[in-house]
C-alpha positions as CSV (number, residue, x, y, z in Angstrom):
1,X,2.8,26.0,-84.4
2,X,4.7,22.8,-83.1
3,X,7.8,22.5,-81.0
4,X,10.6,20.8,-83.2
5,X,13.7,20.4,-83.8
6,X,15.3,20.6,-87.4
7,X,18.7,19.9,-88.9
8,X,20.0,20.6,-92.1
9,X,22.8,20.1,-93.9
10,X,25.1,20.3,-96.4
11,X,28.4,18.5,-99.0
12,X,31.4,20.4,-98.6
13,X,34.2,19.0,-100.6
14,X,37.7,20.6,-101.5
15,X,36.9,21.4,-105.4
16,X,34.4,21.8,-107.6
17,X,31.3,19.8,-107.3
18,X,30.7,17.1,-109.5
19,X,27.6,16.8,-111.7
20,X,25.0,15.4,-109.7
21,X,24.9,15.8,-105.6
22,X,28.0,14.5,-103.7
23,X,25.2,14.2,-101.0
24,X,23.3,11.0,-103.1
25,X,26.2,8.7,-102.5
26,X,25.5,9.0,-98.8
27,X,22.0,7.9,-98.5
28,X,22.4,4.2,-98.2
29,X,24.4,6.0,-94.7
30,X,21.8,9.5,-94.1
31,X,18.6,8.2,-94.6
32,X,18.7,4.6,-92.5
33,X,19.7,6.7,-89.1
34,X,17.8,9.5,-89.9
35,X,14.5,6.8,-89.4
36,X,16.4,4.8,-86.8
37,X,16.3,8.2,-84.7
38,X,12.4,9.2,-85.9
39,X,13.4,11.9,-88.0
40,X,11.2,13.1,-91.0
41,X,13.3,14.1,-94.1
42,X,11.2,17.4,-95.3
43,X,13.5,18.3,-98.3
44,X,16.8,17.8,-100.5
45,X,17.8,20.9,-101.5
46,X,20.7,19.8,-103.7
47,X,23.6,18.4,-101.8
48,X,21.4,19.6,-98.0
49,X,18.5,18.2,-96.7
50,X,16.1,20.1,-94.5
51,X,15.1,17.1,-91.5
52,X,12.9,17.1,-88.5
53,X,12.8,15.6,-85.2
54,X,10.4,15.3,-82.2
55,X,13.6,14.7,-80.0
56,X,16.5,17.2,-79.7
57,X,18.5,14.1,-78.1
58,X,17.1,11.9,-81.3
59,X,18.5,15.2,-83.5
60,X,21.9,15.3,-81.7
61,X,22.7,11.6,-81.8
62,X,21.4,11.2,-85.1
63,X,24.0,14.5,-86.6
64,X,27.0,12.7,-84.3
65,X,26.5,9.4,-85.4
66,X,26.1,10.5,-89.3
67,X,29.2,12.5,-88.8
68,X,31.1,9.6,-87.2
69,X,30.0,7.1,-89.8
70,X,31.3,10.0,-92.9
71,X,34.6,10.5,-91.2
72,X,34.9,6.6,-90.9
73,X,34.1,6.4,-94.8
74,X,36.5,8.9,-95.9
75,X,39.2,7.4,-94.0
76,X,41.2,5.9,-96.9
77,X,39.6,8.4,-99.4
78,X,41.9,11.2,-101.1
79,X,40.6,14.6,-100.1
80,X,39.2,15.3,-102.9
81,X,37.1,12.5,-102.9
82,X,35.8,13.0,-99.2
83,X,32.3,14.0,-98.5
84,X,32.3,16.2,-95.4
85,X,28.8,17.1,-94.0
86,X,27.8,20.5,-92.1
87,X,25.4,19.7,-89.7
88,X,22.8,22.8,-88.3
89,X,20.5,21.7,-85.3
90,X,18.2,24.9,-83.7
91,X,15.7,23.5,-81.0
92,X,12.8,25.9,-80.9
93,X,9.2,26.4,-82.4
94,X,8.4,25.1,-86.1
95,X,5.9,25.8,-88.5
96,X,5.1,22.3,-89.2
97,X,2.5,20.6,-92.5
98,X,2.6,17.7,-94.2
99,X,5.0,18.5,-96.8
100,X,7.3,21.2,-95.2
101,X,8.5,23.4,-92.2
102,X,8.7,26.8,-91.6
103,X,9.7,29.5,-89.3
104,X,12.4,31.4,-87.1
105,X,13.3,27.5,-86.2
106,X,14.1,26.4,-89.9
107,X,15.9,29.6,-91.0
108,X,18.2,29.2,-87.8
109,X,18.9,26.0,-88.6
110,X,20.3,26.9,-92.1
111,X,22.1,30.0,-90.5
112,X,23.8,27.7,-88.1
113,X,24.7,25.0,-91.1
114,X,26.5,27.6,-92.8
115,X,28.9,28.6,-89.8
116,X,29.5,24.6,-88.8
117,X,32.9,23.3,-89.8
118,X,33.3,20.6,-91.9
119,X,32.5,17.6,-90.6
120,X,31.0,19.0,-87.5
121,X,27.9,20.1,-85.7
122,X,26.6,23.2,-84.5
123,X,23.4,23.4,-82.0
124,X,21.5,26.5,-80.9
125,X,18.4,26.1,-78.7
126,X,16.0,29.2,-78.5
């Protein structure tokens, strides 16, 4: 067992989801902070992503900044063509190999993902 900190999250938009993930069109955004803040992307689970972090600061400024840089990017967008990220950080204990995480930690993080608002952030520590 390994202390770490994960984040997940998820696309929310204001209709039906369009074929393919909403979430793609934000990489070129997601996946350049998530490695300026040394996170490890362990999964995409369709329009979420399952990350880790050795930091809990590195996890909080890496969700704020992401949801900063989204809300700057919808700006001039229609609302149904905004991208809205719900962001779920739990610091605790991880399961941790090379190719996924496990444990109370991750499913607390999900929980907490699926009670953020739109465009937000919600943290729980253990």
């Amino acid at each position: 067992m390994s202390s770490g900190y994960t984040a997940g999250w998820w696309a929310s938009t204001t209709r039906a989801p369009l074929p393919g993930s909403k979430a793609h069109h934000a990489k070129p955004l997601i996946d350049p902070k998530i490695a300026e803040h040394r996170g490890r992307i362990v999964k995409n689970t369709g329009d979420g992503a399952l990350v880790e972090f050795a930091s809990a600061v590195d996890a909080a400024r890496c969700a704020v900044e992401i949801q900063r840089d989204m809300s700057d990017q919808n700006a001039d967008l229609p609302p149904d063509g905004k991208i809205e990220f719900r962001i779920g950080i739990h610091i605790g204990d991880i399961i941790s190999d090379e190719n996924d995480i496990f444990g109370d930690g991750v499913n607390i993080a999900v929980r907490l993902e699926g009670i953020a608002p739109a465009g937000g952030v919600c943290i729980l520590s253990d």
